[in-house]
VOSE-102983 format. One record per residue (C-alpha): x, y, z. Coordinates in steps of 0.1 Angstrom, whole numbers, plus 5000, padded with zeros to 4 digits. Each point is the difference from the previous one (the first is absolute). Last residue first. Layout:
! residues N
XYZ;...
***
This chain:
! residues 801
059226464126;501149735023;499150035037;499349645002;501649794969;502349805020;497649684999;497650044974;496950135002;496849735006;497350024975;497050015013;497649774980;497950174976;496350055005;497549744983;498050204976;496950155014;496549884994;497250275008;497649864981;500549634992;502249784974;501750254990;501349874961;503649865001;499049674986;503549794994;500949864966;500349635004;497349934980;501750134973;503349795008;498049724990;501449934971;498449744977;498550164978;502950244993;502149694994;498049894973;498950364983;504850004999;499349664979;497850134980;502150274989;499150385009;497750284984;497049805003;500150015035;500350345003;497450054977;497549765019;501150205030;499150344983;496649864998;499049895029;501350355015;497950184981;496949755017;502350085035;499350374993;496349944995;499449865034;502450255013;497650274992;496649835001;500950075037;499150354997;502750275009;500950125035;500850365003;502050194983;502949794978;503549895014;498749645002;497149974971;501850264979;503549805003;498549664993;498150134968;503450164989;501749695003;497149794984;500450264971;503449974996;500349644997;499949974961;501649634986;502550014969;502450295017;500749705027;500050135034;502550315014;497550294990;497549815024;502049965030;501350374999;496150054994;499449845032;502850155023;503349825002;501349855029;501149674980;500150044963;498349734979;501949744985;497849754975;500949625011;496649925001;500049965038;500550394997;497450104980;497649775025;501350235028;499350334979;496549894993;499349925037;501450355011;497850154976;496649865010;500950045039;500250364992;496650004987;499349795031;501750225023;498150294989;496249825001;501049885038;499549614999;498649754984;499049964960;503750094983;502449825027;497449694997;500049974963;503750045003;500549705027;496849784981;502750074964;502849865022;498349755017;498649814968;503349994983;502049885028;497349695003;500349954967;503349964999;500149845032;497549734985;501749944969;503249875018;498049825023;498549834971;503549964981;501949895029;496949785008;500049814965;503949874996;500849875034;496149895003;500949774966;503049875013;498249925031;496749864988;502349774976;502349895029;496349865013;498949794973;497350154984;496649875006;498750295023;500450224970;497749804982;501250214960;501349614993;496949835001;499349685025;499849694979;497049825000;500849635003;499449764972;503449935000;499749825031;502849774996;502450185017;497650085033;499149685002;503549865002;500850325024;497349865023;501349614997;503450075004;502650164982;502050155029;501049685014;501549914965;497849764975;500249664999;502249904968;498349874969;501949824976;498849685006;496249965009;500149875037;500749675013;496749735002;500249835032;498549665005;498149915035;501150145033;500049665018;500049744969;503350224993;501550015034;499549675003;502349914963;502750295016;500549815032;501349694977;502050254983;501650125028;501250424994;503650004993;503150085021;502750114971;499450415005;500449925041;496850165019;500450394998;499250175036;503750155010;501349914968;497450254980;502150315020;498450175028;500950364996;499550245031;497950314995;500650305022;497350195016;501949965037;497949715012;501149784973;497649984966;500549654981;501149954965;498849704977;501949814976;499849914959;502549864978;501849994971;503449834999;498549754978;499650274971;503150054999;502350315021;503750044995;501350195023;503949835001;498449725022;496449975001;497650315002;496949935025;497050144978;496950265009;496349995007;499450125040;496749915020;499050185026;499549975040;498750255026;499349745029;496549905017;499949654992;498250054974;502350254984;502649735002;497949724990;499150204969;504250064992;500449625005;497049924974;501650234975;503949885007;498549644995;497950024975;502650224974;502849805017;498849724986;497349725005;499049715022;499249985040;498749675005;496649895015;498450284978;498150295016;502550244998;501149964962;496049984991;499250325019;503250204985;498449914965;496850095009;501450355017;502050054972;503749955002;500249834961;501649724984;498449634995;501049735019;498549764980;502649914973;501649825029;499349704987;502150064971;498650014961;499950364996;503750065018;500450075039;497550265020;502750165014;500649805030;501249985037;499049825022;499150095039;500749855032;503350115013;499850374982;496550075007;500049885031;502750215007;498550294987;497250005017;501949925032;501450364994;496650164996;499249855038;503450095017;499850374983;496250055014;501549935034;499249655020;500249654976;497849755015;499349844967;500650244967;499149754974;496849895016;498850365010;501050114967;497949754981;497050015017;500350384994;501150044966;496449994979;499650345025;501950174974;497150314994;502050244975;500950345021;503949975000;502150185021;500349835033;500750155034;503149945023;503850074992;502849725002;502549965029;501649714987;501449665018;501149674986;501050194968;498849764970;502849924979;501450144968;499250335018;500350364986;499650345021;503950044997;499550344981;501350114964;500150374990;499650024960;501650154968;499349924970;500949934967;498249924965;500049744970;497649954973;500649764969;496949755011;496850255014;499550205028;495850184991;500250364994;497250045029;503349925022;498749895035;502149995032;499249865031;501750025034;497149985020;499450295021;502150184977;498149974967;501450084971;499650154967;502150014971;499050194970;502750204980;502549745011;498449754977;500050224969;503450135007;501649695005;498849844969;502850024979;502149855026;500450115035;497450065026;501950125037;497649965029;500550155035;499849955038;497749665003;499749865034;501249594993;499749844965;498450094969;498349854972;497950254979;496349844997;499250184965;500449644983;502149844980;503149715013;502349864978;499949854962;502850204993;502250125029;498750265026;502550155021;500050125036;503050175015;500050065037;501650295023;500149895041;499350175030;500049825030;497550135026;497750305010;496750094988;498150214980;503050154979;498050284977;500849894962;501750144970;499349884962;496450165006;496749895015;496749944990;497649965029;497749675010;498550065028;500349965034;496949935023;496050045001;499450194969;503149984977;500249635007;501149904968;499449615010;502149764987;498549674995;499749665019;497049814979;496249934993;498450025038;500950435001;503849965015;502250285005;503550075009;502049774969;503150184998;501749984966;503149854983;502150005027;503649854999;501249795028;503950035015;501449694998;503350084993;500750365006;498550184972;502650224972;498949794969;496449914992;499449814968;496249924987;498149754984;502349764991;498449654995;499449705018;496350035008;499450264974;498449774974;496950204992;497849714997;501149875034;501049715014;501750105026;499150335020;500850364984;497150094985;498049815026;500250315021;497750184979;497550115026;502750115022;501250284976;496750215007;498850084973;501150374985;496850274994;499550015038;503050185003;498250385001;501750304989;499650345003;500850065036;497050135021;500850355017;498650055030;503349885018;501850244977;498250265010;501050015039;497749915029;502749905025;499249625012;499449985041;503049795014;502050285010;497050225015;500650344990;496650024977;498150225031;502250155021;501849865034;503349964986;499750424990;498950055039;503450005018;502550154966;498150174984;498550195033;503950045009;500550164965;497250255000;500750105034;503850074992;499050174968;497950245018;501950105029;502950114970;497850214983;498350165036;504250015009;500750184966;496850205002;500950185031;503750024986;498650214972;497550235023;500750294983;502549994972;497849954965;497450255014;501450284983;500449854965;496449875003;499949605007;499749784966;503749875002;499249875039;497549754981;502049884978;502649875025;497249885026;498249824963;503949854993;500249825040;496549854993;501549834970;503249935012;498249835029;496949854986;502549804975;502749915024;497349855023;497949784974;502449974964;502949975020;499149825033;497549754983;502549904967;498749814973;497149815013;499449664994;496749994983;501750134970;499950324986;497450224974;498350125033;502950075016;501650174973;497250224986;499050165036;503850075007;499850194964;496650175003;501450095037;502950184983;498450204974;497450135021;502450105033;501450314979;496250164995;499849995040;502050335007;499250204966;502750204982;499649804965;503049994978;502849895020;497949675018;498049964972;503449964974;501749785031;497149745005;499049994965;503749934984;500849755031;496949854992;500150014958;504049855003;499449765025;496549824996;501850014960;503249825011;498249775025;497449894973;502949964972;501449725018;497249804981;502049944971;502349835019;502549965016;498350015038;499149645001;496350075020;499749945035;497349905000;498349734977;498550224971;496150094999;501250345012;502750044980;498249934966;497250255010;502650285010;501749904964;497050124985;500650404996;503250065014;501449744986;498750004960;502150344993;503049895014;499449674982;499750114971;502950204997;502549715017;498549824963;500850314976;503450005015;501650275031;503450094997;502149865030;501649694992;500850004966;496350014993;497749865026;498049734998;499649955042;501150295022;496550065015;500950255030;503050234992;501449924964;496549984985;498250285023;502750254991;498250114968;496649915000;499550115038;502450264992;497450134971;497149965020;501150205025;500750274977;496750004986;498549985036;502250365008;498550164969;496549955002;499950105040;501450334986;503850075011;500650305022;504149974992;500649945033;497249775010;500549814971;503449955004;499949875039;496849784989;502849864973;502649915026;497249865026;499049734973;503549954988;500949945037;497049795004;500249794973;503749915004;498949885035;497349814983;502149824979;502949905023;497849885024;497949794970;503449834992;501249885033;497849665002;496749855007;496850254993;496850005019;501050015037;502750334997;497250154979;498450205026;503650175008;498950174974;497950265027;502850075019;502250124975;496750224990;500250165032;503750045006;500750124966;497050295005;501750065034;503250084987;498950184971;497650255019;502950095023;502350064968;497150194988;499450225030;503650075002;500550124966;500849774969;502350164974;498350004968;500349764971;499550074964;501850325002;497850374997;501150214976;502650315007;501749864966;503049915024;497749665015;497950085032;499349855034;495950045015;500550045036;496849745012;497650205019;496749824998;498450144967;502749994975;500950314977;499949864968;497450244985;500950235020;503250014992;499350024965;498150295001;496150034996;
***
């Protein structure tokens, strides 16, 4: 075989050469390429678009554009230059090594631009789990990152696949596989918001429909290729039109369009891989900070906040949930917003002042993996040694504004953040609020009835009622913290249990702190009939300094509009200096009797740690399921093991499959049929399975020209000489004939097979040009082959000689 044929594309590109007469790396695209190329960057253009919702920022753009111009640059060259499927993955993987550093990840580079051991490893980790760690991310996703390397890679192999099928394969619909896989892939790997519904819905079918019309007029005979052209430019053009205006009336009207119905997407099924319930809930040791304490951080530094607007609160956590024990932070991953880890860059959720805070622990200061933050969060900066270990693992919570370090914030740490602040905050209570309906808390607080319809009068609305709560609260409560081991008020004990909430109600005088009163507020809320929560956080004082005493605890109320207004401690705190009676305290103690506190040392456990998951970590006794349980695994498990399994089981399966019908196609050639045509049929089949091995065997040869040409180490000739006697021979022979032919040729295959690499055996398997090979054998007596068309002279040519 000469060179040229050897490089000789399939689809007509003009193949340019260098002075040696060789073939150059890079041919001259013909029209039917350049038309291909437009439409293949169309297509899978479109189909990125699918990450516009799950990564914030320019970067990823800029990657997977440069993906798919490399991609479609080295499908060009390997079409050209009749590159093996081998070949042109190898040299994907090398640019995606090579360029992916400077291009997409861009972190631990060297000098710049030359990729390090570290930007290695995580080109090569990406692709593989960084679609797991993107997923269970808060969207949109910082784009600088490692994980920038999913829209560089989704470019490079789909622009690569789309284009390379597109030029090498002749078929109409085999173009629309690669692109649909890819639109497929990106919505179902987005958000719930979707990226783009004109582009990736009606642009998509469009360009794609439009391509198949294109492909399909290059598959018409030469002859045909005029006639009725405009006729199938107005059917194309009908077509499109009707396909766009039934989009465009009925598409609103199809099942999953509805705007408030979720989109089912895999990240929604996906269960992030962490659960909070392993903190307690910061409530439960509000006495921490209260005076006297035995940890003395009444009226000292815990934390400094610099860059806040003066009295601007700082959250520690969101208290949403309340099981009878405490206020905790539910995860929510079933039934609401969960907990996601997030980057250094954050999605704006809402609109306001923006402001950029400083937070620093000094010794002796605050610890816990409660981050304090104020406002809509935007970004966290760590510094200090331990920057990278706490921003490795920050999750958040954007229904409620929490954040969680695992890592634990502890005395010597300082970070930066960014954060949107709203005017939902009252230091008094709003005479009027339009507040939402429905309660959120399943715990039975009927003990709060007699007192609610005492406190709240002949108040109208919901809001009227919950707000003479808290006035009553405020104007004839006391406040204490329990006061020192030999005060009277020693028993006033801490805790928001249901007991302990039962006893604060039920006395003739309001007495505790904020932890009872911003707890029992928060249940009256709910009972009422109005979304309320409880909020753990600190009041900064002048310069940002925050003590111990500037600790406190409010509640938040849901508006109408899904927002969450901020009812700070002074709009239902009694006055820190008015104390409970003492007289009143003596009948209060023959009433209820003497109350023993709790062991020290023991905090009541978070929302999420109640009594079933108690039982469930002390049951060591329990059975544990084993490992091999394949209904045990966590679900990201299933996945990255199906993404590994099935390529290699369907894999297997087309080999085999290949396998099995080419040997039942030459049984069936040598067993049915004619006795001549299947002796020839024997032959043919041979010399088609010589060719997939890579062995050239003259075309329009006769059989022993075919014969002479095959390997010297195999010997053909006979089964060539059978054939001819059994075609060209008197008579019709026995069909023991081609039966023991195709035996002879068993066994020159085996030689042929043997006389070539393993690799070439491979790729012969798995050809299915042989079955391809067309069956010219009469069918019936008296068949005639099709007659010719007439072929029409051409013009000028009459009376010519």
């Amino acid at each position: 075989m000469s060179v040229d044929a050897a490089v000789r594309p399939r689809s007509g590109e003009r193949v340019s050469r260098d002075r040696s007469g060789r073939p150059s790396l890079v041919g001259m695209p013909s029209r039917e390429a350049l038309v291909d190329l437009a439409f293949s960057l169309v297509l899978v253009t479109t189909t990125l678009v699918g990450f516009r919702t799950g990564f914030l920022g320019w970067e990823w753009v800029a990657a997977a554009a440069a993906g798919v111009v490399l991609g479609t640059l080295v499908a060009h060259a390997a079409t050209v230059r009749a590159w093996p499927l081998l070949l042109t993955a190898f040299v994907l993987v090398a640019i995606h090594f090579v360029l992916g550093g400077p291009v997409a990840v861009r972190g631990d580079l060297v000098a710049g631009i030359i990729p390090s051991l570290q930007t290695l490893t995580d080109l090569a980790v990406a692709p593989v789990t960084g679609w797991k760690e993107w997923l269970t991310l808060l969207p949109p996703v910082d784009a600088r990152g490692p994980l920038v390397a999913l829209p560089w890679v989704t470019g490079l192999v789909g622009a690569a696949a789309t284009y390379g099928v597109a030029r090498r394969f002749g078929g109409v619909g085999s173009v629309a596989v690669v692109p649909v896989v890819l639109l497929v892939g990106s919505i179902a790997l987005g958000t719930q918001q979707p990226a783009a519904k004109l582009v990736q819905g009606v642009l998509f079918a469009l360009v794609l429909i439009l391509w198949l019309v294109v492909r399909a007029g290059r598959t018409r005979a030469a002859m045909q290729n005029g006639a009725g052209r405009q006729a199938r430019v107005v059917t194309g053009v009908a077509l499109l039109t009707v396909a766009a205006l039934s989009g465009a009336f009925l598409g609103p009207f199809l099942p999953g369009t509805d705007e408030t119905s979720a989109r089912a997407v895999v990240r929604t099924q996906l269960t992030p891989p962490y659960d909070v319930a392993q903190f307690t809930s910061p409530l439960s040791g509000f006495r921490r900070y209260t005076e006297p304490n035995s940890a003395d951080l009444f009226d000292t530094e815990i934390l400094r906040v610099t860059g806040l607007p003066q009295g601007t609160p700082v959250r520690f956590a969101t208290l949403d949930s309340y099981d009878g024990l405490v206020w905790g932070a539910a995860d929510r991953a079933t039934d609401g917003t969960p907990f996601q880890q997030v980057g250094s860059r954050i999605a704006p959720r809402t609109q306001g002042r923006t402001a950029t805070a400083t937070v620093t622990v000094p010794e002796d200061g605050y610890e816990g993996a409660w981050l304090p933050l104020a406002g809509s969060t935007t970004g966290v900066r760590f510094e200090g040694a331990r920057g990278d270990a706490l921003a490795d693992a920050l999750w958040l919570n954007t229904a409620t504004e929490t954040a969680v370090v695992p890592a634990l914030v502890q005395p010597g740490d300082s970070y930066t953040f960014e954060t949107v602040l709203g005017d939902d905050v009252s230091t008094t209570l709003p005479a009027e609020l339009d507040v939402a309906g429905g309660a959120q808390l399943a715990e039975d607080t009927s003990f709060l009835d007699a007192k609610l319809d005492a406190w709240s009068g002949q108040a109208g609305s919901s809001w009227q009622k919950l707000a003479a709560v808290a006035k009553v609260m405020s104007q004839d409560g006391a406040y204490t913290d329990g006061g020192t081991a030999n005060s009277y008020e020693k028993v006033y004990l801490p805790g928001h249990g249901l007991g302990r909430l039962g006893r604060f109600v039920g006395s003739t005088q309001l007495a505790g702190n904020d932890e009872q009163y911003a707890a029992t507020l928060a249940l009256a809320g709910n009972r009422i009939g109005i979304p309320t929560r409880v909020v753990m956080g600190a009041i900064p004082a002048a310069g940002g300094v925050v003590k111990g005493k500037d600790v406190h605890a409010w509640v938040e109320v849901q508006q109408d509009n899904g927002t969450w207004h901020t009812l700070l401690p002074s709009t239902f705190l009694p006055d820190r200096n008015k104390k409970p009676n003492e007289q009143q305290l003596k009948s209060e103690e023959q009433k209820v009797g003497a109350q023993v506190p709790p062991p020290a040392g023991v905090n009541p456990p978070s929302v999420l740690q109640g009594p079933d998951q108690a039982q469930n970590a002390t049951d060591i006794k329990k059975k544990k399921r084993s490992p091999l349980d394949f209904s045990a695994w966590p679900l990201w498990l299933k996945l990255l093991v199906a993404a590994l399994v099935l390529p290699v089981l369907l894999a297997l399966t087309a080999y085999a499959l290949i396998r099995w019908l080419k040997a039942r196609r030459r049984r069936r050639h040598a067993t049915t049929g004619p006795t001549a045509s299947r002796a020839a049929w024997v032959w043919r089949d041979l010399v088609s399975d010589a060719r997939s091995l890579g062995i050239t065997v003259p075309r329009g040869a006769t059989r022993l020209e075919q014969s002479v040409a095959l390997p010297p180490t195999v010997t053909a000739t006979p089964i060539a000489v059978g054939a001819n006697a059994a075609v060209f021979g008197p008579g019709d022979p026995e069909p023991e004939v081609a039966t023991a032919l195709l035996a002879e040729a068993d066994d020159v295959r085996r030689q042929l097979r043997g006389s070539v690499s393993r690799w070439r055996r491979l790729r012969s398997d798995i050809s299915v040009r042989p079955l391809l090979e067309r069956d010219r054998r009469p069918r019936g007596p008296g068949r005639r082959l099709p007659s010719l068309p007439t072929l029409r002279r051409p013009t000028g040519a009459e009376g010519s000689a």
